[in-house]
C-alpha positions as CSV (number, residue, x, y, z in Angstrom):
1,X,37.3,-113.6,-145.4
2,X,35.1,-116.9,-146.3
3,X,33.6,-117.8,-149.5
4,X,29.9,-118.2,-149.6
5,X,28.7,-120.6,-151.6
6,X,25.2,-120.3,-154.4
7,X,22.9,-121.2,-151.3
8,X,23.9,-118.9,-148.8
9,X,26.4,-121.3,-146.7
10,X,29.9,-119.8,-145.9
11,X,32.7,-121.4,-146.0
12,X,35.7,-121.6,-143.1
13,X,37.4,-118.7,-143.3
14,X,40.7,-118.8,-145.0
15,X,42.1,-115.4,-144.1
16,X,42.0,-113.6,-141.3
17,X,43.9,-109.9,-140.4
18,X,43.8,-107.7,-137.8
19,X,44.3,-104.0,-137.2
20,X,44.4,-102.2,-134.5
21,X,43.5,-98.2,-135.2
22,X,42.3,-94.7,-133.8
23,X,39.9,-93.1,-135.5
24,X,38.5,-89.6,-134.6
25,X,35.0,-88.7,-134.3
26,X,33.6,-88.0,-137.5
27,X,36.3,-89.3,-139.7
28,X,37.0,-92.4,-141.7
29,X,40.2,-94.1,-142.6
30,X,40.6,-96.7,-145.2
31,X,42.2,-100.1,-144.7
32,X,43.0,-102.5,-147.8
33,X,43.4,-106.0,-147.8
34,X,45.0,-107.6,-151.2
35,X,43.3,-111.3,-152.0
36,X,45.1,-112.8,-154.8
37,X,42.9,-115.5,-157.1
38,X,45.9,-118.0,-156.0
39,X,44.8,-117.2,-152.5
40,X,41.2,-117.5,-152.8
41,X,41.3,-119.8,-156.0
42,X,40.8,-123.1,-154.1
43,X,38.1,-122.1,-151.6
44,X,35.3,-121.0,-154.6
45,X,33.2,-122.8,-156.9
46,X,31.4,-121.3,-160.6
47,X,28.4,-119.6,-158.5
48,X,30.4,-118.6,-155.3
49,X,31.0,-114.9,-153.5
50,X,33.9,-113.6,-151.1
51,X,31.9,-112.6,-147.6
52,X,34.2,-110.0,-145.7
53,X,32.9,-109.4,-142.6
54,X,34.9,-106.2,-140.5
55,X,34.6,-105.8,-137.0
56,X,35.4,-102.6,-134.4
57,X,34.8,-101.4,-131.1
58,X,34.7,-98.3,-129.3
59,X,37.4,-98.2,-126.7
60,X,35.4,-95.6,-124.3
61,X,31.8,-97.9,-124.5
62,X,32.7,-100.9,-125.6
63,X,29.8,-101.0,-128.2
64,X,30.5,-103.2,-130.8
65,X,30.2,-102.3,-135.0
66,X,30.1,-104.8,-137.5
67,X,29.9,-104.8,-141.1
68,X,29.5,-107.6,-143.8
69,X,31.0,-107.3,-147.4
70,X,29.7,-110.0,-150.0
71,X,31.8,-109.8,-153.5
72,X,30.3,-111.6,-156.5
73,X,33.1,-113.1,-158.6
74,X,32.6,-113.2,-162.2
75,X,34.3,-115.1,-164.7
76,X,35.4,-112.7,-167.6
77,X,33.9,-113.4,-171.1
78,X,36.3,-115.2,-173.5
79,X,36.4,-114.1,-177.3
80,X,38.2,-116.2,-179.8
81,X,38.4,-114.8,-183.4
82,X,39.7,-117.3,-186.0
């Protein structure tokens, strides 16, 4: 997990987990990974994303799968009533 900034340049990634899993032909299994703003907080700026990129391999072939995540953070509106 890296940030990514307005122009397209990612960061150093600051978080990094691994899992090692068995999936069967044909199905899918679900993995979640918790970022807290703490966490990620001091790697963004105003116009920045989150890139998660997720990697696996086929045991049997060795072929390789790879799939990249980008999350656009968004500051919530602020409403003030006096």
């Amino acid at each position: 997990l890296c940030a990514v900034r307005y122009t397209g340049v990612a960061g150093a990634p600051f978080r990094q987990e691994q899992h090692r899993r068995t999936v069967p032909p044909g199905e899918e299994e679900t993995v979640t990974m918790t970022v807290t703003f703490a966490e990620y907080q001091p790697h963004v700026g105003d116009q920045d994303a989150l890139k998660l990129t997720a990697a696996g391999a086929v045991q049997e072939t060795g072929q390789v799968v790879a799939k990249e995540l980008r999350v656009r953070l968004h500051t919530p509106e602020l409403t003030l009533t006096v």
